[in-house]
N, C-alpha and C positions, 0 to 999 in steps of 0.2 A: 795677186792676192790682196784685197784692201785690207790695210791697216791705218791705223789712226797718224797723224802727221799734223804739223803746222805749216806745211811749204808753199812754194807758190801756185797759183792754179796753173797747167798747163795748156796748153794751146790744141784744139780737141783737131783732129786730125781729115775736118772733110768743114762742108759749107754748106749753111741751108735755106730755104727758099727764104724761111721766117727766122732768122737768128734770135728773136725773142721766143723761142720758143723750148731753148735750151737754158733750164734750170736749174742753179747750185745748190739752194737754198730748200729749207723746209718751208711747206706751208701749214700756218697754223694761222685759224682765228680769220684767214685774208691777206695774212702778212707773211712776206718771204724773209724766213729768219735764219741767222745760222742756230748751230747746239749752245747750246746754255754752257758747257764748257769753252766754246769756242775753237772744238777740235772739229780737225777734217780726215777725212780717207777721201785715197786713191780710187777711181774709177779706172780698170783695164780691159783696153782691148785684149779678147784674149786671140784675136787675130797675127798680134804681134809681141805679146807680153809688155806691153808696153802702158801707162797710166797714161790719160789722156781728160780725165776731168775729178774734180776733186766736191765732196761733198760734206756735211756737216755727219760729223760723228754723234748722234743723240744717244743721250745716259736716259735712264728710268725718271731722271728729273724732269724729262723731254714731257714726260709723257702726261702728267697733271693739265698742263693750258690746252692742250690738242683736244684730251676729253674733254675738259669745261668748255671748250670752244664750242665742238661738236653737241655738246649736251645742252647750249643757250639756242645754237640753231635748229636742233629737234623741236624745242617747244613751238616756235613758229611753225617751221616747215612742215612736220605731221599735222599741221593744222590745215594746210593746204590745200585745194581738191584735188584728185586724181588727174583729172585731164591739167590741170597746171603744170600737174610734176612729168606731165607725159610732152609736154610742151619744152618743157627744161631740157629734158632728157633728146626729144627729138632734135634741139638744137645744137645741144652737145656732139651729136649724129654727123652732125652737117657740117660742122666744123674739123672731126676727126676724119671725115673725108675729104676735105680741103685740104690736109695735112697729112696723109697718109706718106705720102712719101719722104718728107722730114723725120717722123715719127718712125719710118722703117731703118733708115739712114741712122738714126738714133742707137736703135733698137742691135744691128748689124756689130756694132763699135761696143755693146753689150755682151752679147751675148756668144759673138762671133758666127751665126747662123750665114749662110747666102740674103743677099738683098734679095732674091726670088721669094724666099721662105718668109724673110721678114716684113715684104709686101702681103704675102699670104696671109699671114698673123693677123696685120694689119686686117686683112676684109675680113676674117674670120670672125674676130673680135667685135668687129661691127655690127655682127650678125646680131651678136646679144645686146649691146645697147637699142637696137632697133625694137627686137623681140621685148624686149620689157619696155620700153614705150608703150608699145600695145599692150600690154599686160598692167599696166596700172592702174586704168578704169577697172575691168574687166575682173580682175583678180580682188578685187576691193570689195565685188558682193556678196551680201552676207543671204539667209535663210528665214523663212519662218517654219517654225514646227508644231504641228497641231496633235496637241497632248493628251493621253488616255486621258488626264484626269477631267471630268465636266468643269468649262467654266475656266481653266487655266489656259494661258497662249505660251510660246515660248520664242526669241529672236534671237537668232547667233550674230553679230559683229565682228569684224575685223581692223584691230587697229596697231598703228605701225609702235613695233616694240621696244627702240630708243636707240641709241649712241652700237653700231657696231665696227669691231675692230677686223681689220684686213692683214693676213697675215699671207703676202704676196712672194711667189718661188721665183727666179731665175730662168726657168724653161721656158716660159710664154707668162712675160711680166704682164704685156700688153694686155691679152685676153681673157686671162686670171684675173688682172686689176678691173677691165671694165665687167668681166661677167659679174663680178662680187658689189662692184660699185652702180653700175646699173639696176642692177637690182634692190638692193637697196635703196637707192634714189626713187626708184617707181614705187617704191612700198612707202615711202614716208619717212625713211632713217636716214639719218647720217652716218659717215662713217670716218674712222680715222684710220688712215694704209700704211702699214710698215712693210714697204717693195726689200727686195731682195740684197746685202749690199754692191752685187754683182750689177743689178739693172734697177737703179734708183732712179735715171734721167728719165726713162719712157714714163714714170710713174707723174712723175714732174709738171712733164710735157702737156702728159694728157688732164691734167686738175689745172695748167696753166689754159688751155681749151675751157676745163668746166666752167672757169672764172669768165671767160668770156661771152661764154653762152647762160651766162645769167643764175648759174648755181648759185644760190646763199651765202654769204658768208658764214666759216666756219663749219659750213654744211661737209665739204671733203678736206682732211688734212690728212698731208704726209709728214712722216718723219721718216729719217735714215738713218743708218747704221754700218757701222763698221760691224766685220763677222765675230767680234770680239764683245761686241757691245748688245748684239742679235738676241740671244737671252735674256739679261737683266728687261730690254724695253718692252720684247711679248709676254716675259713674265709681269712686267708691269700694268701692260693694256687688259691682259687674260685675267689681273685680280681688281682691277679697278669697278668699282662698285656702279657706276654709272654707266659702264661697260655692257651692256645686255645680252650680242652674241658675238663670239670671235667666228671667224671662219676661217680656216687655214689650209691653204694644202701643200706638199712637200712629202716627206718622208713620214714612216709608220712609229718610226722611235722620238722623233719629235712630237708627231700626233699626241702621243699617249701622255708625254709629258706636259702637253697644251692641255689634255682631259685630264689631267689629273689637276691641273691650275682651277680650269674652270669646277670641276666638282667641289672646291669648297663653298663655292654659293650658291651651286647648282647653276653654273650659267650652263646659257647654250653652245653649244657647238657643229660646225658645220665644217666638217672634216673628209680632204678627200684625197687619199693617203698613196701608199705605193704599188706597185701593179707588179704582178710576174707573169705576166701573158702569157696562154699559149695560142699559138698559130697552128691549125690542122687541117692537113691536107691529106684527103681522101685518094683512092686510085679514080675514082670515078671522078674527080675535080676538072675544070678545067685549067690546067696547067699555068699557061700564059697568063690568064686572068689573076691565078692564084700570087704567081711570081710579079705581076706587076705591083699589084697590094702588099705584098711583103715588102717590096722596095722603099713604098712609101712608108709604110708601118715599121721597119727596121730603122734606115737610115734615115729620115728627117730630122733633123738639127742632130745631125749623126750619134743617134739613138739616144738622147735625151729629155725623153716623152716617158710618163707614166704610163701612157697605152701604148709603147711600143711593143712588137713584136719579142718576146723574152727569150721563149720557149717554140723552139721550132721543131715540130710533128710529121713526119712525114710516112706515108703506109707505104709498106716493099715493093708493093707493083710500081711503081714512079720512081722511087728513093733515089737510085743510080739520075736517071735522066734528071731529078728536079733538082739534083746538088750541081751536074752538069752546066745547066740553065742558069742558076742563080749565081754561081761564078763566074759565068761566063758575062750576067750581065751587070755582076756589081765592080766590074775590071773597067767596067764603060765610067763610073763615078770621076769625078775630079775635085781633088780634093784643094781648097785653096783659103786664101781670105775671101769675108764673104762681098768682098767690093768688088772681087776681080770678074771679069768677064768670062761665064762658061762656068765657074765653079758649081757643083751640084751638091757639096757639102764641105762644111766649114769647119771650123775649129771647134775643141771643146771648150766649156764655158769657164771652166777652171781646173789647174794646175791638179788637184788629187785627182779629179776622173783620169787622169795621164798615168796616175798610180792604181787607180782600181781596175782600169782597162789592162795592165802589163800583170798584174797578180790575177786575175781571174782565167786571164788565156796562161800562167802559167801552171794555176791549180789544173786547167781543163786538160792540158798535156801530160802533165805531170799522172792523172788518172787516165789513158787512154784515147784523149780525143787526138785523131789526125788532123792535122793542116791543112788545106784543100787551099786558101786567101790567107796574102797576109805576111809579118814574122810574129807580129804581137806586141813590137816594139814603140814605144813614141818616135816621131818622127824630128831629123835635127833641124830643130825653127827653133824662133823666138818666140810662136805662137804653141797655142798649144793642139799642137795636130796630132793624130794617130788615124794614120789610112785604115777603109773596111778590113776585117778579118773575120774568117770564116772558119771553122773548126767542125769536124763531122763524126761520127761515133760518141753525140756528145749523152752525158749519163745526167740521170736526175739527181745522181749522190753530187753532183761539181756545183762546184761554186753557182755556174752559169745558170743553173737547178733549177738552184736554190735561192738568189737572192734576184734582186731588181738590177738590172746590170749597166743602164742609163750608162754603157760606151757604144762606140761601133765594133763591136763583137757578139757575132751571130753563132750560134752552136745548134746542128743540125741530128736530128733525133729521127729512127725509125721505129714503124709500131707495125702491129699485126692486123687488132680486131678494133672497134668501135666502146667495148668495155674493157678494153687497155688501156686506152688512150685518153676515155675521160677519168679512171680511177686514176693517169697520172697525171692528168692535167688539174683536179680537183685537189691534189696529194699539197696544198700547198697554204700557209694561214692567212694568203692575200686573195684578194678577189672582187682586183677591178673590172676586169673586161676580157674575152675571149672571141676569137675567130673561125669560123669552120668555114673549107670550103668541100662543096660536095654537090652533083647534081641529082640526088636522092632528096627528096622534100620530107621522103618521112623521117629518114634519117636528121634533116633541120632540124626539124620537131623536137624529136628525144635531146638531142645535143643540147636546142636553146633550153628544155627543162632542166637537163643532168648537169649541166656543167656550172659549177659555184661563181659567179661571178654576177657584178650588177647590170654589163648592160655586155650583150653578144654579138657581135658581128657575125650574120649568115648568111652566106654568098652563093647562088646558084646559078646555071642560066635557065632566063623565066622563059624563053620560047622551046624550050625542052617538056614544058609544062600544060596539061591540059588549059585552058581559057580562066577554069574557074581554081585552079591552083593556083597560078599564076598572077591571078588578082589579089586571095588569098593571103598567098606569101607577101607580094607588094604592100599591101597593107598594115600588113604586120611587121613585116620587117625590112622591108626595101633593100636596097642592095649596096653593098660596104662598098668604100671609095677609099680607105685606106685611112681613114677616120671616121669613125660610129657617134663623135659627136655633135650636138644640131639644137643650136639655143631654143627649138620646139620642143624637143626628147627633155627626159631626166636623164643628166651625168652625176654616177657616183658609182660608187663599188659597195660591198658589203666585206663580213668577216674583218680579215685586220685592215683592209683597203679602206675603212671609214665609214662613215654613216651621214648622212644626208644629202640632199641633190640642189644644183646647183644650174640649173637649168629645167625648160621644160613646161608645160599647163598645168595649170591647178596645183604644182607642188611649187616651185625654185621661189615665189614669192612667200610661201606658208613659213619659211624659215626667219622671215624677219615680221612678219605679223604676231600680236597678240588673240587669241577667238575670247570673246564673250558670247556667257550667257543668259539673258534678261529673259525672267519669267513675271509675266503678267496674268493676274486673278481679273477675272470679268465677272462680274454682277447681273444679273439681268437674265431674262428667256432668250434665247435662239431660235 
């Protein structure tokens, strides 16, 4: 757990290709600084509980030079032309793939994930620094509109909106920081990152990168924080006047407290909040397919993902065999640190999920769910492990329901009809993302309409499909891999899951642009 200290830094626990590549300090202005207190926190492996790098504790005092920093290199930088900042941004690219695997190595000693998953991160996130490269010309152009009125013209412009603040989660430091930061970059802002105090070094790493690839000075600053200190400094960014948009994603009760900061100036916000997924599986599914996306969808960085798997649906004709199946195939998991060999899921990322995992599977018993995987217990390490568990006869009154459950505890639900299952799937005030499978295409249809959430995963097989269904559905919706997000698509959710998108054409850069409208009188015949 980081807390603030003055001790010595410790000796970090692996070797990397680039050892300048591992940073203590904050970046501000260009310069690697400590806190203005001169306080540090613990960085821990939560593989071992153990600290293994020490980082600068920033106060709200932090927070003044980062913005001015940030707000002398917007005046340049927005002045820039698009293909330059796409030029930045591409070498940035090039360089984070030269280093992927320091960066994963990093990332592992963070978060506690497998090196598998945290290489994965790694290309994922690359996805979007690439996609917004191309998107920075392209996205920059603006309109002309020709006006009822005689004699009048009108121009829309687009120009980049100033200083924004990053408000980066623990789950995927990596791909959160560059989707937010790349983006930004391609639009013409700068931004200043407050990374998680769990995974400050990936944040580090990667702005130690931007610097190399010829980012601006004072264009990306980080600051870090102790979990103690995490308040005071987003409250500080979220009301800072030079601040234009925060964008934060994390939890739905932080959200609201981040909009409530920003609504006393009306800043913006770009908010992409907590998820209670449901997973639905039709009798008509195909089974195997379905079960293999669950595995991904449940357990990757052992269920703490916003789009994981929450709420597992399963209809009576299957129910018996697909609880069968998924036991049997989540027994095959190995659980371990994520450096070791074989391991397919890792530690959790801190010491309370070790407490929210044993209270939620005890609420879930506690009201009638059976044990099928499992005891429910943390397991005795110095890491913080809790093996899968699986629970069945689970109710939408349990915990598991109701809340965002971001452990590895699965809780396994039967339905009937098709207006069961979305009135329960719907029944909830989050609505990030949802999955059906089912090889019914009409039944796709109604689901992707009915079901409350921002973006749906709908999973068929297409050679079940006439030629022009088939094309159809692909089109529209392609086929889930056990993640529905794609630096091309918009990511976000609606209702309490947040508002705006963070990805995607023609919207994920409109969040850091200003539009203008210049209207022009003409004189003269036509």
């Amino acid at each position: 757990m980081p807390s603030t200290i003055h001790s010595v830094e410790p000796v970090p626990p692996f070797e990397l290709q680039d050892p300048s590549l591992l940073k203590t300090q904050c970046h501000v202005n260009g310069n690697w600084v400590p806190a203005k207190s001169k306080k540090n926190f613990h960085v821990i492996d939560p593989g071992t509980g153990k600290p293994w790098a020490l980082c600068p504790d920033c106060g709200a005092e932090d927070v003044e030079p980062a913005v001015q920093a940030a707000h002398a290199a917007f005046k340049s930088y927005s002045r820039t032309t698009p293909r330059r900042r796409a030029q930045l941004v591409l070498e940035w690219h090039r360089l984070i793939q030269a280093s992927r695997e320091d960066i994963a190595r990093i990332l592992v000693h963070e978060t506690g994930k497998p090196l598998a998953e945290a290489l994965g991160e790694v290309d994922y996130a690359l996805t979007f620094v690439w996609w917004f490269a191309g998107e920075a010309e392209r996205a920059h152009q603006g309109t002309t509109v020709v006006s009822a009125i005689p004699g009048r013209r009108a121009m829309v412009i687009k120009q980049p909106i100033g200083v924004v603040a990053a408000l980066v989660p623990w789950n995927f430091p990596v791909a959160l920081m560059l989707r937010k930061a790349a983006a930004a970059l391609a639009a013409g802002c700068t931004m200043v990152i407050k990374p998680s105090p769990e995974t400050p070094l990936t944040s580090l790493a990667l702005v130690e990168l931007a610097v190399r690839a010829g980012i601006p000075t004072g264009a990306l600053g980080v600051l870090t924080t102790s979990l103690e200190n995490t308040p005071a400094v987003a409250e500080a960014l979220s009301l800072h006047d030079l601040v234009k948009v925060v964008s934060f994603t994390g939890s739905t009760r932080v959200g609201k407290l981040i909009s409530q900061l920003c609504a006393k100036n009306l800043k913006r916000t770009v908010l992409e909040l907590g998820g209670n997924c449901p997973f639905i599986v039709f009798d008509d599914a195909n089974m195997d397919q379905a079960i293999e996306q669950l595995m991904a969808l449940k357990w990757r960085h052992a269920g703490q993902a916003c789009v994981s798997a929450n709420r597992l649906y399963v209809q009576s004709g299957i129910y018996d065999t697909f609880v069968e199946k998924v036991v049997e195939k989540t027994r095959q998991l190995k659980v371990g640190h994520g450096m070791q060999d074989g391991v397919t899921m890792g530690a959790l990322t801190t010491p309370q999920a070790l407490d929210r995992a044993e209270e939620m599977f005890a609420d879930a018993v506690a009201k009638g769910a059976k044990v099928v995987l499992g005891n429910g217990k943390r397991e005795a390490s110095e890491g913080y492990f809790y093996a899968p568990t699986i629970v069945v006869n689970a109710q939408d009154s349990m915990r598991i329901g109701q809340e965002e459950i971001f452990t590895p505890l699965l809780g396994i639900s039967r339905f009937e009809t098709e207006e069961e299952v979305v009135e329960r799937a719907n029944n909830t005030p989050l609505g990030l993302t949802s999955y059906v499978f089912t090889k019914n295409v009409d039944r796709l249809w109604r689901m992707f309409e009915n079901l409350q959430a921002g973006m749906i995963g709908l999973v068929s097989l297409l050679l079940l499909l006439t030629p022009a269904q088939g094309q159809l559905l692909t089109w529209c919706i392609g086929q889930n891999t056990g993640n529905n997000s794609a630096a091309e698509s918009p990511f976000g959710g609606i209702k309490e899951s947040g508002h705006g998108k963070e990805s995607g054409k023609d919207i994920a850069l409109d969040e850091f642009f200003v539009t203008k409208t210049g209207t022009l009188t003409v004189e003269g015949h036509f």
